[in-house]
C-alpha positions as a Markdown table, in Angstrom:
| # | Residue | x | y | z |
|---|---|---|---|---|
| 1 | Unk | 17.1 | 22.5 | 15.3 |
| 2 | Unk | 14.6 | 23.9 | 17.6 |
| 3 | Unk | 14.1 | 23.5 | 21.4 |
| 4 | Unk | 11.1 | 21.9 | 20.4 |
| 5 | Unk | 12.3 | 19.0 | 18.2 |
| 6 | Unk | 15.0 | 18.7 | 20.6 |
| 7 | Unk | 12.7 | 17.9 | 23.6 |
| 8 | Unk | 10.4 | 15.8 | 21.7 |
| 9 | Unk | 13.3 | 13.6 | 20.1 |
| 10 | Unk | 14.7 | 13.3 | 23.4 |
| 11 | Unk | 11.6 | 11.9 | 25.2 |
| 12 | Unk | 10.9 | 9.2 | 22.3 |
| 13 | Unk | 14.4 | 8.3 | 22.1 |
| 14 | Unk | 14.3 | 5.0 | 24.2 |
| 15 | Unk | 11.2 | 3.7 | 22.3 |
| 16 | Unk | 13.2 | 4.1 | 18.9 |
| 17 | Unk | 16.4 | 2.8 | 20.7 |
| 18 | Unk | 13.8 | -0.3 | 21.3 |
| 19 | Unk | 12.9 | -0.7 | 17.8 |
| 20 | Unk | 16.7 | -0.1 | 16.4 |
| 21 | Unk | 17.8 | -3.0 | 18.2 |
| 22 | Unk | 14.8 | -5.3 | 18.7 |
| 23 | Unk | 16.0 | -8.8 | 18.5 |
| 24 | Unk | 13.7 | -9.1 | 15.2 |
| 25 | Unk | 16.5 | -8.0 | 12.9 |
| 26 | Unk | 19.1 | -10.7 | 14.5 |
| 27 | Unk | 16.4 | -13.8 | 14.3 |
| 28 | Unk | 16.2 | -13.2 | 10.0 |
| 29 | Unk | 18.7 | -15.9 | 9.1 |
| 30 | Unk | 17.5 | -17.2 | 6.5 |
| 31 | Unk | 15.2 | -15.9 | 3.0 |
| 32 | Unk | 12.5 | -17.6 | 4.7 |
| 33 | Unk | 12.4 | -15.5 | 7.7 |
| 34 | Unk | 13.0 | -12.6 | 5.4 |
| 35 | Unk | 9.4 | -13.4 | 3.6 |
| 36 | Unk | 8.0 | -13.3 | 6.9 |
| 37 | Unk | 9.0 | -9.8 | 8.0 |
| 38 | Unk | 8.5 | -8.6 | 4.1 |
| 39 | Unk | 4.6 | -10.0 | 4.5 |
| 40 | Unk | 4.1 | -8.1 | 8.1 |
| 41 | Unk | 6.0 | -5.1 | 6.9 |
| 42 | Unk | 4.3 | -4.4 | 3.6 |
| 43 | Unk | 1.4 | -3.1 | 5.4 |
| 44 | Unk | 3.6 | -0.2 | 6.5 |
| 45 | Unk | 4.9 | 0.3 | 3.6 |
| 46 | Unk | 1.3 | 0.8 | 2.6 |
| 47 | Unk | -0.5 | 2.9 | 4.9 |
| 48 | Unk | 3.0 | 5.2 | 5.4 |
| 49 | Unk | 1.8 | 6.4 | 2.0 |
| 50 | Unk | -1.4 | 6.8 | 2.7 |
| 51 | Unk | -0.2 | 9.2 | 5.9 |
| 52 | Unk | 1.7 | 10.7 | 3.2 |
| 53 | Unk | -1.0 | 12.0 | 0.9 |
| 54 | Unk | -3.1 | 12.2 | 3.8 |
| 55 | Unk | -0.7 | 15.3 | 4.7 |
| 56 | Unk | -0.8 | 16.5 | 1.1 |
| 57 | Unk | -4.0 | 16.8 | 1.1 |
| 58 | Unk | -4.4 | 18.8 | 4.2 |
| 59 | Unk | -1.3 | 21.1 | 3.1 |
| 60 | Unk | -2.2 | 21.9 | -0.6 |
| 61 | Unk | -4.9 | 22.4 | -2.6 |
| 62 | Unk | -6.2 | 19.0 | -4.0 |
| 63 | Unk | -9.2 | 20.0 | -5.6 |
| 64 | Unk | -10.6 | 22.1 | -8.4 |
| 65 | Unk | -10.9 | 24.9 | -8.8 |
| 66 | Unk | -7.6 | 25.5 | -7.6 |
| 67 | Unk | -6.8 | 27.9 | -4.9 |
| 68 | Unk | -3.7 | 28.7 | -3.1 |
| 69 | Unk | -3.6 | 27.0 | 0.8 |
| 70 | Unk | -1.3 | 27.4 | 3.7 |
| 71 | Unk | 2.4 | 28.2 | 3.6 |
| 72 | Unk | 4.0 | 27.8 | 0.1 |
| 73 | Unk | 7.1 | 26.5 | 2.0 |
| 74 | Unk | 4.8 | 23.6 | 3.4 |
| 75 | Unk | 3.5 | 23.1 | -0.2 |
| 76 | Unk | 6.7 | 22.6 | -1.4 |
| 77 | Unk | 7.9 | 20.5 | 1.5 |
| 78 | Unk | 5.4 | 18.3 | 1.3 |
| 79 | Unk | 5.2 | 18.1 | -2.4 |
| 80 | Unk | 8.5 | 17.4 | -2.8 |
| 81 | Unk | 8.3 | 14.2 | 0.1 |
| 82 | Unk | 5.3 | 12.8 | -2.3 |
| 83 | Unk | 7.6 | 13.1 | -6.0 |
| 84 | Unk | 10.3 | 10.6 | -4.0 |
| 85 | Unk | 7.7 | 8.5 | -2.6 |
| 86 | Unk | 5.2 | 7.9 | -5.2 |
| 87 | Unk | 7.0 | 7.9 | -8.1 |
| 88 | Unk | 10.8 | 7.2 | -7.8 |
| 89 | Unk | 12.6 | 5.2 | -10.0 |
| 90 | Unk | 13.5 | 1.4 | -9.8 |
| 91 | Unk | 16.7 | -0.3 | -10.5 |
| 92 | Unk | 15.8 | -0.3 | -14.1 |
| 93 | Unk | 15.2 | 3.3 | -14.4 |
| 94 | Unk | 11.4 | 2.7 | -14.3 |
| 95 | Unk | 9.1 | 4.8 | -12.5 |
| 96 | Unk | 7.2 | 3.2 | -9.7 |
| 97 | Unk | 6.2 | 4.1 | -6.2 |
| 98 | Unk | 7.9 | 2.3 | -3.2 |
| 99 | Unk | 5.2 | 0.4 | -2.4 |
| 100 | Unk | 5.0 | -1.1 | -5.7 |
| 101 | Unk | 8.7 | -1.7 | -5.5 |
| 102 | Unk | 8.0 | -3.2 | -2.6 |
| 103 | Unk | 5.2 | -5.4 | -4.0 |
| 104 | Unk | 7.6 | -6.4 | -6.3 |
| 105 | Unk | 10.6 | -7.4 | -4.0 |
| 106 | Unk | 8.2 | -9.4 | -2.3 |
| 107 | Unk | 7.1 | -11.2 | -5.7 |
| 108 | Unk | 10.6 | -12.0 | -6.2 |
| 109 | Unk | 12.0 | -13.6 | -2.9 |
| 110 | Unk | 8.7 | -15.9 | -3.0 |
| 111 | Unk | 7.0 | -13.8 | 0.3 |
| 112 | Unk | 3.4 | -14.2 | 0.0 |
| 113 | Unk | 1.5 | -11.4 | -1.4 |
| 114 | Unk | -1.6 | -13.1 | -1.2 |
| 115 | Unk | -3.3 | -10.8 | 1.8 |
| 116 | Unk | -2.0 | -7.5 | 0.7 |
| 117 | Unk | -3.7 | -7.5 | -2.6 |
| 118 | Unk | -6.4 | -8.8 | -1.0 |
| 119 | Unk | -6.7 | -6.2 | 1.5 |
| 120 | Unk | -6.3 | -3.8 | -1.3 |
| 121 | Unk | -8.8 | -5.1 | -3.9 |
| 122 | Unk | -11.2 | -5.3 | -0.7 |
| 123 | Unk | -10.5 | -1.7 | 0.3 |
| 124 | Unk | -11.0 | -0.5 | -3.2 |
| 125 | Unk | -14.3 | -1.9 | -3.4 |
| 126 | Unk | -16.1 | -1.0 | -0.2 |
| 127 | Unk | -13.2 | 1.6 | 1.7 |
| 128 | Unk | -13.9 | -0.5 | 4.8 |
| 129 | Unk | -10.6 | -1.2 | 6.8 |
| 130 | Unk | -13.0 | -3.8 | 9.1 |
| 131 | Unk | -13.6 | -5.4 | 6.4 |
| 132 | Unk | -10.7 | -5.3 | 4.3 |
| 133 | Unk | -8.8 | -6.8 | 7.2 |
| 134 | Unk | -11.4 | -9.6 | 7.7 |
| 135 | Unk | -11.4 | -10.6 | 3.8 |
| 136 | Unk | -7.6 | -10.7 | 3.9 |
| 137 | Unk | -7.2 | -12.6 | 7.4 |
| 138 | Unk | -4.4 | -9.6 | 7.8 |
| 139 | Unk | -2.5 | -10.6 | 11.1 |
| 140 | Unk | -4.0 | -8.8 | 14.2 |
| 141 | Unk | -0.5 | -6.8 | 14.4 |
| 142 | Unk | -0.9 | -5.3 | 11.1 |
| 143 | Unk | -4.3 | -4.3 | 11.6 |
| 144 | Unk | -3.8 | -2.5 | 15.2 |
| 145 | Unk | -1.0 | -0.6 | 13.3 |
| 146 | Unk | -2.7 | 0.4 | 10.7 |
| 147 | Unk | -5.7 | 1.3 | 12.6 |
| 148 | Unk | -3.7 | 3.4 | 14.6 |
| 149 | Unk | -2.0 | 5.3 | 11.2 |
| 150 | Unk | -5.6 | 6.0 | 10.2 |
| 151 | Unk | -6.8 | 7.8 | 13.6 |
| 152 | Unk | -3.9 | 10.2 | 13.2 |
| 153 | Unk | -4.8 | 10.5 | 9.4 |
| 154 | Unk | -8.9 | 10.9 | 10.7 |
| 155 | Unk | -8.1 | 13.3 | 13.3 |
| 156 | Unk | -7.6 | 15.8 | 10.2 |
| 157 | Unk | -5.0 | 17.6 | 12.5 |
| 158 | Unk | -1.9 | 17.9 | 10.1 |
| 159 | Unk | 0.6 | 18.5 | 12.8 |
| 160 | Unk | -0.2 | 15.1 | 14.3 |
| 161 | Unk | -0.1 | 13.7 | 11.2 |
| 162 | Unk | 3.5 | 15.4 | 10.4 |
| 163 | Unk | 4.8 | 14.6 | 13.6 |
| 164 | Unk | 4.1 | 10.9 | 13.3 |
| 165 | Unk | 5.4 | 10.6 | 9.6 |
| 166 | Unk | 8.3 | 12.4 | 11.0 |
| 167 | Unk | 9.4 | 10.7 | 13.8 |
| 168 | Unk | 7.8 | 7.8 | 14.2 |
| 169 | Unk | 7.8 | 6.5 | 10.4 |
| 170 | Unk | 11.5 | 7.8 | 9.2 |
| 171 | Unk | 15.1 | 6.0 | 9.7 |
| 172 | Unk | 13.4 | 3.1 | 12.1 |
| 173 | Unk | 15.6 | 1.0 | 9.9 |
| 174 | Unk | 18.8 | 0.4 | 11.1 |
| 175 | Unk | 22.4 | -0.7 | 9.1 |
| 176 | Unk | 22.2 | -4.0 | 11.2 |
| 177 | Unk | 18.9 | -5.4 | 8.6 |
| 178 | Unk | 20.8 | -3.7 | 5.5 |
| 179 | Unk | 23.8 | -6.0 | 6.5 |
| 180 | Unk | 21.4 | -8.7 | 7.2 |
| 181 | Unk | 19.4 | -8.6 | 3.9 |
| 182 | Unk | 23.4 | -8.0 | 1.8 |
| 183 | Unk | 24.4 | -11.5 | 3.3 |
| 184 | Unk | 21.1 | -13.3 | 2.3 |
| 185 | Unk | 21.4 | -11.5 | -1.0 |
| 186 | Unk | 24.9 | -13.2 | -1.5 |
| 187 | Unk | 23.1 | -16.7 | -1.1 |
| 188 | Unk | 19.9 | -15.9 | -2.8 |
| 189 | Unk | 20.5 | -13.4 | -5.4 |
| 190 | Unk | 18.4 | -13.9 | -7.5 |
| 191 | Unk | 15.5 | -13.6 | -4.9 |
| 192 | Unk | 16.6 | -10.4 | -2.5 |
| 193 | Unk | 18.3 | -8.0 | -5.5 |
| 194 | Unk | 14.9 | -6.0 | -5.4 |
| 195 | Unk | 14.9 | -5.9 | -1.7 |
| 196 | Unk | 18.4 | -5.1 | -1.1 |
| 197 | Unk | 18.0 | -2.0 | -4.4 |
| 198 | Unk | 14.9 | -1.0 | -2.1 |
| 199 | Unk | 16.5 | -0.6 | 1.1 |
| 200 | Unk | 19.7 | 1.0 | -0.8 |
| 201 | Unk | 17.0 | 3.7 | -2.4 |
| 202 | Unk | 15.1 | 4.2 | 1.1 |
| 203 | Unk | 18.5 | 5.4 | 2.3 |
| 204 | Unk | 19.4 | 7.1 | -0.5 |
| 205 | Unk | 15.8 | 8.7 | -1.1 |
| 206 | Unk | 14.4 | 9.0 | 2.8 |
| 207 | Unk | 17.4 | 9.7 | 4.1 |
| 208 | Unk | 18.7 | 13.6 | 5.4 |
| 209 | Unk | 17.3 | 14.8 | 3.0 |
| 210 | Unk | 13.5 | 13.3 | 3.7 |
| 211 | Unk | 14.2 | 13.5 | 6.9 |
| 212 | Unk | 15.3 | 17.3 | 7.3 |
| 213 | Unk | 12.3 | 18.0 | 4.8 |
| 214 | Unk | 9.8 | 16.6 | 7.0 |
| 215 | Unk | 11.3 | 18.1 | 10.2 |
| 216 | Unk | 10.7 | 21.3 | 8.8 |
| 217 | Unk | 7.6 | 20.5 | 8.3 |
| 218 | Unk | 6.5 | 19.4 | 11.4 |
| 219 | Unk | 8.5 | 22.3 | 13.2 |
| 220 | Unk | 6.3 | 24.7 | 10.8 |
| 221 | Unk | 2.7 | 23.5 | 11.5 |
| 222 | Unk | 3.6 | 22.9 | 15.3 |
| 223 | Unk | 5.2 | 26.5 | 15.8 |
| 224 | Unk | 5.3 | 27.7 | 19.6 |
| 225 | Unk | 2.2 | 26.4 | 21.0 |
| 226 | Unk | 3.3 | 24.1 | 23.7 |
| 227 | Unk | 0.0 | 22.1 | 23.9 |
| 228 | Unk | 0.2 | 21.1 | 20.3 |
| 229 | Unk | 3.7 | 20.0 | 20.7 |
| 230 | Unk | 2.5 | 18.0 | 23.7 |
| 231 | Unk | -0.2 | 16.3 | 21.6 |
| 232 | Unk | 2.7 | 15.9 | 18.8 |
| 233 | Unk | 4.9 | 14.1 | 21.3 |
| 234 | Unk | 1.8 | 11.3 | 22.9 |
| 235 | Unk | 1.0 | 10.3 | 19.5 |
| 236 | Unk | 4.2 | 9.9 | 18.6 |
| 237 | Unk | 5.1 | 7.7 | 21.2 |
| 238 | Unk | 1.8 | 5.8 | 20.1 |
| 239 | Unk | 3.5 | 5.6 | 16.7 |
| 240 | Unk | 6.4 | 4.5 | 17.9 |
| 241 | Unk | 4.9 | 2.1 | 20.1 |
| 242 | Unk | 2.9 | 0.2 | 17.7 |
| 243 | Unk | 5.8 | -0.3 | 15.6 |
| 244 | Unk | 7.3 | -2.3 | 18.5 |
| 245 | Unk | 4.1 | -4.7 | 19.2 |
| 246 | Unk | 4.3 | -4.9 | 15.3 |
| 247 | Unk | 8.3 | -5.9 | 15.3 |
| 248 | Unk | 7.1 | -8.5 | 18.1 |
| 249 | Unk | 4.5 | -10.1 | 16.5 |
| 250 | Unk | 7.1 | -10.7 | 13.2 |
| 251 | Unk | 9.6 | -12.1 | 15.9 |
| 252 | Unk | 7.0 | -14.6 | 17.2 |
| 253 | Unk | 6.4 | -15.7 | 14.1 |
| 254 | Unk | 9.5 | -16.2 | 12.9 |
| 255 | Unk | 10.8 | -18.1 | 15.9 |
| 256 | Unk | 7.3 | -20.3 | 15.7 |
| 257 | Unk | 8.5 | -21.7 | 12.1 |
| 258 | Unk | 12.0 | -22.5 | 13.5 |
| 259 | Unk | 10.5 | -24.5 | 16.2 |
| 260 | Unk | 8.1 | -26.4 | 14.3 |
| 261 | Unk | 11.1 | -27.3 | 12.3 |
| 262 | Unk | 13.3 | -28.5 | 14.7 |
């Protein structure tokens, strides 16, 4: 690991302490709650691919005619990252990305997939986020993450991108919601299964693996230039920060259902 990594994991390492233990995870009691985060969260789920290619697109050649670009050892990184992501397998053996295992999870435990597809049948036709967010009444949250993701991808600087796929998009889930989601899954089988085989893959598939891949990657395209490590470290701490107000925002709305229940 270099000095480098080291440094930068070290500085952001109270704002992912934050999110590891925000009091989000210990407030989903029941598969109600659990639709809730699954409605917020889905948007992450989408535009964390959409950072993805946005990096395989900068990284390799995309286009035709073909012509070799950049470091074949970034190609392959990269390339590699994208197979797991966009086309991994489902508990069936069915190929599917992990959004659309996620779409289906949802489908499953009865979470509302209403303003997703919206937002994505919206953003299909016009590529407006503004308006993609308006036609889907996406919550506020949601859309100021995903605004943010699309800076970094606009900024076309592929270290910044890297940087915040690598450490500000990776591992943010921690064992205490795969516990959480195992013991609703015992009530409601029938509803989480999905769920609980898409957290099992994320481990399985984004795990050391992923993550060692993509720390590689970003250690490659920031190399020794102090500056662009510095610029790699602010926006991850954006990153990492919007995650946060996101995980808030799912809190309050859980604990605004419970009280109107009570």
């Amino acid at each position: 690991m270099s000095d480098h990594i080291n440094k930068l994991q070290l500085a952001i390492e109270p704002l992912r302490q934050q999110i590891i233990n925000h009091k989000v995870y210990s407030a989903i009691t029941e598969l109600e709650d659990l639709r809730i985060f699954m409605q917020f969260h889905i948007f992450a789920v989408w535009d964390f691919m959409s950072l993805l290619k946005a990096l395989q697109n900068n990284l390799t050649c995309t286009t035709v005619p073909w012509f070799p670009k950049g470091s074949a050892v970034t190609r392959h990184l990269i390339n590699e990252i994208v197979l797991g992501e966009e086309s991994d397998v489902d508990e069936n053996g069915d190929l599917k990305s992990h959004f659309e295992l996620y779409l289906e999870a949802m489908t499953q435990s009865g979470a509302d997939v209403t303003q997703i597809e919206k937002f994505i049948s919206a953003l299909q036709s016009n590529g407006d986020l503004n308006v993609a967010f308006k036609i889907s009444e996406a919550p506020e949250a949601t859309q100021n993450f995903v605004n943010f993701t699309f800076d970094i991808i606009n900024s076309n600087k592929d270290y910044l991108q890297a940087a915040t796929f690598t450490f500000g998009r990776e591992d943010l889930i921690p064992n205490m919601f795969h516990s959480i989601v195992s013991d609703i899954s015992k009530t409601f089988p029938e509803e989480v299964s999905i769920f609980k085989y898409y957290l099992e893959r994320h481990i399985e598939v984004d795990g050391d693996h992923h993550s060692n891949l993509a720390l590689q990657m970003t250690s490659n395209l920031c190399g020794d230039d102090e500056t662009i490590w510095k610029e790699a470290e602010h926006a991850t701490i954006q990153s990492l920060q919007k995650r946060i107000d996101l995980w808030d925002a799912v809190y309050d709305q859980i604990e605004s259902r419970k009280s109107i229940l009570q």
